[in-house]
C-alpha positions as CSV (number, residue, x, y, z in Angstrom):
1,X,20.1,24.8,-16.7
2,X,18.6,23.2,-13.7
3,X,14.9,22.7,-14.0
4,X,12.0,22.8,-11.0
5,X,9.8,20.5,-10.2
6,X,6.6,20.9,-8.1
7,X,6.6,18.7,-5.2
8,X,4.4,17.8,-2.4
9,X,5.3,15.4,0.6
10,X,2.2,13.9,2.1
11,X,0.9,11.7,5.4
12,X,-1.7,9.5,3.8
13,X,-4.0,7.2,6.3
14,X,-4.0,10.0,8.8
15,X,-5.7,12.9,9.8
16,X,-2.7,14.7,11.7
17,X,1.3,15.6,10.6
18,X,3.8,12.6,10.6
19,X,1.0,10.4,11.4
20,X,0.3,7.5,8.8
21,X,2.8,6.4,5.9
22,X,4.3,9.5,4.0
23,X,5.0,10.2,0.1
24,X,6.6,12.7,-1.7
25,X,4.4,13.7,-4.9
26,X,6.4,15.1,-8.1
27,X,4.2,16.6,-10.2
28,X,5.0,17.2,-13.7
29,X,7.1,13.9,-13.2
30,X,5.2,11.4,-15.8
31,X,8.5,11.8,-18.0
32,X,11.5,11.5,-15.6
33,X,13.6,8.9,-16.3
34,X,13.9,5.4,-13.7
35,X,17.1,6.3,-12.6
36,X,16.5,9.5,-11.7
37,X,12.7,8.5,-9.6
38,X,14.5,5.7,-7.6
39,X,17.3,8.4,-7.0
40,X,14.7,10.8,-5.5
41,X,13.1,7.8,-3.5
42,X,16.0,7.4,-2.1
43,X,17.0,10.8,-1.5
44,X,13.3,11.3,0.5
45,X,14.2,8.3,2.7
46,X,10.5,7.4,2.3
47,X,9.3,4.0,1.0
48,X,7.6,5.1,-1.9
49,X,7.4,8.5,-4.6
50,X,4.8,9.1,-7.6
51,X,5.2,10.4,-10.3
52,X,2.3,12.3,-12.0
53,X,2.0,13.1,-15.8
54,X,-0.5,13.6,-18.4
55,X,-2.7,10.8,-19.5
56,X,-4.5,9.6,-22.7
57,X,-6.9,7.2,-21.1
58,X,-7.6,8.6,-17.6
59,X,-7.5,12.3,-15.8
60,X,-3.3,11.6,-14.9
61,X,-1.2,9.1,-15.3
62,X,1.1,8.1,-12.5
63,X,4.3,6.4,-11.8
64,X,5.1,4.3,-8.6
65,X,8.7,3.9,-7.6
66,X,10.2,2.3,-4.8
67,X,13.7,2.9,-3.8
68,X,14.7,-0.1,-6.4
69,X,12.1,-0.3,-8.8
70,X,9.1,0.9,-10.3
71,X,6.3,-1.0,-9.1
72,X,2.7,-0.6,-10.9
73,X,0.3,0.3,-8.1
74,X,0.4,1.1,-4.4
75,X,-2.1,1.9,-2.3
76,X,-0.9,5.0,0.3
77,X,0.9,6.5,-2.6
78,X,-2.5,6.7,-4.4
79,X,-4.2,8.7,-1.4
80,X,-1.1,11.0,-1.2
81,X,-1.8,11.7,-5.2
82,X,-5.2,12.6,-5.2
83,X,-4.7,14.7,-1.3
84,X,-1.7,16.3,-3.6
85,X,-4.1,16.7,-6.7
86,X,-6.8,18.1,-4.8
87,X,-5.3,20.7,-2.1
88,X,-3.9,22.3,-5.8
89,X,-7.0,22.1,-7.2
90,X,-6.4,19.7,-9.7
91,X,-9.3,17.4,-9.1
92,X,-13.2,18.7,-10.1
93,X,-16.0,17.3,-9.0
94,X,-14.8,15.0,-6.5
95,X,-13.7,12.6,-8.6
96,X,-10.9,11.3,-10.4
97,X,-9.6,8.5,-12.2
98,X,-5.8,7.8,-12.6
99,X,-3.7,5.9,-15.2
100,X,-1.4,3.1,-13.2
101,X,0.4,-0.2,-14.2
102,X,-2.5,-1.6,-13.1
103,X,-4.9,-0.3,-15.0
104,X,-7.5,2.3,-14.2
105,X,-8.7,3.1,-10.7
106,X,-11.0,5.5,-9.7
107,X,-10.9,7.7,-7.0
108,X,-13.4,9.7,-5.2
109,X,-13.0,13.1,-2.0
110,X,-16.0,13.1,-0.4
111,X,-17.7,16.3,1.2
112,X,-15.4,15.6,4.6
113,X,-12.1,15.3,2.8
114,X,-11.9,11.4,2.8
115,X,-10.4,10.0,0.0
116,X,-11.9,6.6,-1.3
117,X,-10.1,4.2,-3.7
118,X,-11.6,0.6,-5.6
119,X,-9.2,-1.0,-6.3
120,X,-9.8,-3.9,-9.3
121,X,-10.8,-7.4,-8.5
122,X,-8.4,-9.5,-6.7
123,X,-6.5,-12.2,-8.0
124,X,-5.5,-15.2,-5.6
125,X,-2.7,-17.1,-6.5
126,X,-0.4,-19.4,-5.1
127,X,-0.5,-20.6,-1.7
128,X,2.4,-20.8,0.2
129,X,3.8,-23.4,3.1
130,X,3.7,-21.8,6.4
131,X,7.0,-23.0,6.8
132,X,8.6,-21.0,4.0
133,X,7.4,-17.5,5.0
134,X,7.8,-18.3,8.5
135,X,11.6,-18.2,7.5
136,X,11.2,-15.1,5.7
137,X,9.8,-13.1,8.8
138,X,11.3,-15.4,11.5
139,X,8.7,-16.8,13.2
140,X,7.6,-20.5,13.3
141,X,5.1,-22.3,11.2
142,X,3.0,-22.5,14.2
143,X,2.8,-18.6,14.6
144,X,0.7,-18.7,11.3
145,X,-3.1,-19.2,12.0
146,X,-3.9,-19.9,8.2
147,X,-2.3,-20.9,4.6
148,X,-0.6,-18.1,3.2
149,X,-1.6,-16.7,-0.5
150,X,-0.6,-14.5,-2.6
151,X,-3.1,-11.8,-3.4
152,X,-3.3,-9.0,-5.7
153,X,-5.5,-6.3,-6.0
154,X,-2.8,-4.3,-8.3
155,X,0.2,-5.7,-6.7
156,X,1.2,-9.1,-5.0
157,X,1.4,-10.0,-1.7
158,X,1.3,-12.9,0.4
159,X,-1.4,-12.5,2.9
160,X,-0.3,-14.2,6.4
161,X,-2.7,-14.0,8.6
162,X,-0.8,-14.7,12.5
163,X,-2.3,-15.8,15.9
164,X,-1.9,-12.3,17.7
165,X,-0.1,-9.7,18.6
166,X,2.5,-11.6,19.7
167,X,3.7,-13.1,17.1
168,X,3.4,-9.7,15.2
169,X,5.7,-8.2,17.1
170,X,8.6,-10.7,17.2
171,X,8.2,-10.5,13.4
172,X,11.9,-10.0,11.7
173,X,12.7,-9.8,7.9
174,X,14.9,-12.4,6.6
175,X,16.4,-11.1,3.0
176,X,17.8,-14.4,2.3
177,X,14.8,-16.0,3.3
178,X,12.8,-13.4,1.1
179,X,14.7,-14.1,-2.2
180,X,14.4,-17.1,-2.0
181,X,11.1,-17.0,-1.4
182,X,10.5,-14.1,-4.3
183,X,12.8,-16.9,-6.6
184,X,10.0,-19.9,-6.1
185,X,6.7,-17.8,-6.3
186,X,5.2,-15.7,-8.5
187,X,8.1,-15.2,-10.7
188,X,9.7,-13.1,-8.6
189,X,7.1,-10.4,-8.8
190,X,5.6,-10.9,-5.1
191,X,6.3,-8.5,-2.5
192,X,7.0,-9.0,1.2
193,X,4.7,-11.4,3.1
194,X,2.0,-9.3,4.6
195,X,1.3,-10.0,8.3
196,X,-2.0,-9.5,9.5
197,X,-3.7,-10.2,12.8
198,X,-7.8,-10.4,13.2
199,X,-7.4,-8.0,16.4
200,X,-6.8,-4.2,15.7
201,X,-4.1,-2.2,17.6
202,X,-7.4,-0.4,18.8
203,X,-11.1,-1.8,20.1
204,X,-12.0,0.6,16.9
205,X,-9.6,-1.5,14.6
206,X,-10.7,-5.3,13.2
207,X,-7.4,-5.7,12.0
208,X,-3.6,-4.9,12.7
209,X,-0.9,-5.6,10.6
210,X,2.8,-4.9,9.7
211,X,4.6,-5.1,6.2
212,X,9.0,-5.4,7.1
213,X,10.8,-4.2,4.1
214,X,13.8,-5.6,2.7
215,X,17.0,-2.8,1.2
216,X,17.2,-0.3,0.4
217,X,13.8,0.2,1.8
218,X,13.2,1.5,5.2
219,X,12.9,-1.4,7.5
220,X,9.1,-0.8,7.5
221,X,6.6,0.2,5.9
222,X,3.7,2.3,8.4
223,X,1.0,1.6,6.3
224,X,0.2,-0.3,3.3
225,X,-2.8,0.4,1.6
226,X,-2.4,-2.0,-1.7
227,X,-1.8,-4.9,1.0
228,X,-4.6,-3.9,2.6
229,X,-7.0,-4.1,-0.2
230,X,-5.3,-7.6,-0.5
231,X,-5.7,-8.8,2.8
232,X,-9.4,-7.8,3.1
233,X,-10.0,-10.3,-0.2
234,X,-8.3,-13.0,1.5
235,X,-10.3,-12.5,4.4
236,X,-13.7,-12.4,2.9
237,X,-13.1,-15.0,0.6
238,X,-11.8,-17.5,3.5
239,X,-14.8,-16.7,5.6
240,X,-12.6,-15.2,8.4
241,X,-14.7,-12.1,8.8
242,X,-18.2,-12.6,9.4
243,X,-18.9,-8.6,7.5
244,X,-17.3,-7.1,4.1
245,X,-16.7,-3.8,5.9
246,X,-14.0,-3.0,8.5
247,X,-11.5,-0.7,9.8
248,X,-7.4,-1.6,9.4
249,X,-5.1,-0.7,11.3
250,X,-0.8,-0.7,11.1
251,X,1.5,1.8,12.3
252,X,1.0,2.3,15.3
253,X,4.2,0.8,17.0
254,X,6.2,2.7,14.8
255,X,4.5,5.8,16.6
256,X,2.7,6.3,12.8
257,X,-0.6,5.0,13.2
258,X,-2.7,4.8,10.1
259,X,-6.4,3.0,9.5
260,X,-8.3,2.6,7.1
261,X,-12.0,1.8,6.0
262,X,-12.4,-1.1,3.8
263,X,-15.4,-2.9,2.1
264,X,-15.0,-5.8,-0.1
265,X,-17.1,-5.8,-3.1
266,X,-19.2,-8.8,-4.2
267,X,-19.8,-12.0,-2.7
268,X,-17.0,-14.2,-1.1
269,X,-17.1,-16.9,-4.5
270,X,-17.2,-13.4,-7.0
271,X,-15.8,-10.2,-5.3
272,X,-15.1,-7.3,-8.0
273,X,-13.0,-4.7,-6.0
274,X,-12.1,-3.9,-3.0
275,X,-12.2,0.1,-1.5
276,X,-10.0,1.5,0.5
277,X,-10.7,5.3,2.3
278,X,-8.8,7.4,4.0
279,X,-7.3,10.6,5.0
280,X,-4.3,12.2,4.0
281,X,-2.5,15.5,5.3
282,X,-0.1,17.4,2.8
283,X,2.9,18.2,5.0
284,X,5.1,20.1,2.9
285,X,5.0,21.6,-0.2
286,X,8.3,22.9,-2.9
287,X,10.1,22.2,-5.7
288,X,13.0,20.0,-6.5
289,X,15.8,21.3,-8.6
290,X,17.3,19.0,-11.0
């Protein structure tokens, strides 16, 4: 006997329908088996899914899946959860804290419906020679304004920072180029190089950025709040922004755009999170029958 399970699909880093970067949230999902959440990723079309279940240590426990594999944080995902939690009235007091792969992370909705996210200290690792992710994207080492590293803030990425907008846009994944790449660095647990400018798509925006995708993805992702929270560490930490707070941008040639408020906490030499706000608009809300 087929079984029904609540199901929201949200916009998250948007005010507005089919703005921003969309997930589906599956509530009631914490115990869903792999095969079955990738299948439903894939079904969606959409980059990402979570799946929400009860938790021992926090309010809910939830579950990120990508098309091919469960990943243990992701940052749009997280604002689609709580926006889900929250327009059912499953959130009190404006806060709440959910169980992830990596590790607790508080959340808070403030009195305007902006949803605010720390996400845990950064760790840097490796750097990585322009000429090796400038394969991966195909572009040329000299499109690359500073060492790539690979930063986590609850999942890896390797933080590019480019010379413009230009170079952003003739951006092109590589998959060979990107295993490869995954097969030198960080045991293969690093996600796609994330390419950033120091220019916003808008004079509101301090910084503009694109994340390709490799299959069975979708080519792109419109905004990427995980790599954000990434990126801004690199940032701070190099001394290429002068403040710890700024607006991010991505999206917005894919006719998604998305921002996001960000504020890096600590010192450059000992930051301890980094938060990430946003809005989030629940689009549709069902069941799916399994």
């Amino acid at each position: 006997m087929r079984r029904a399970w609540p199901i929201d699909w949200v916009d998250a880093f948007t005010d507005r329908p089919f703005g921003g970067n969309g997930c589906a949230v599956v509530h009631d999902g914490g115990a869903l088996d792999d095969e079955t959440c990738k299948a439903i990723v894939r079904e969606t079309g959409l980059v990402e899914c979570t799946f929400v279940g009860a938790s021992r240590t926090a309010d809910w426990k939830v579950r990120y899946f990508l098309a091919r594999q469960e990943i243990p944080f992701a940052g749009h995902p997280t604002l689609a959860t709580v926006a889900s939690l929250a327009e059912r009235g499953m959130v009190a007091g404006g806060r709440v804290t959910l169980e992830t792969g990596a590790g607790a992370v508080p959340v808070e909705i403030d009195g305007d419906g902006r949803i605010t996210m720390t996400q845990p200290a950064p760790v840097f690792g490796e750097e990585v020679p322009e000429g090796i992710v400038a394969e991966v994207v195909g572009l040329a080492p000299g499109d690359i304004a500073h060492v790539p590293q690979i930063v986590s803030t609850g999942l890896p990425f390797c933080i590019t920072v480019l010379t413009g907008h230009d170079a952003l846009r003739r951006a092109r994944l590589s998959p060979g180029a990107l295993a490869r790449f995954r097969a030198q660095f960080e045991g293969g647990t690093a996600m796609e190089p994330f390419l950033v400018t120091l220019a916003g798509a808008t004079p509101r925006g301090r910084t503009f950025a694109r994340l390709l995708l490799d299959p069975p993805s979708p080519p792109e992702d419109p905004f990427t709040g995980s790599a954000t929270g990434a990126m801004a560490a690199y940032l701070w930490a190099r001394g290429l922004i002068e403040a710890p707070a700024f607006t991010a941008e991505q999206g917005h040639w894919m006719g998604r755009p998305g921002e996001a408020e960000v504020e890096v906490l600590g010192p450059r030499g000992a930051i301890r999170g980094v938060r990430v706000s946003g809005r989030a608009h629940v689009l549709i809300r069902g069941e799916i029958l399994l």
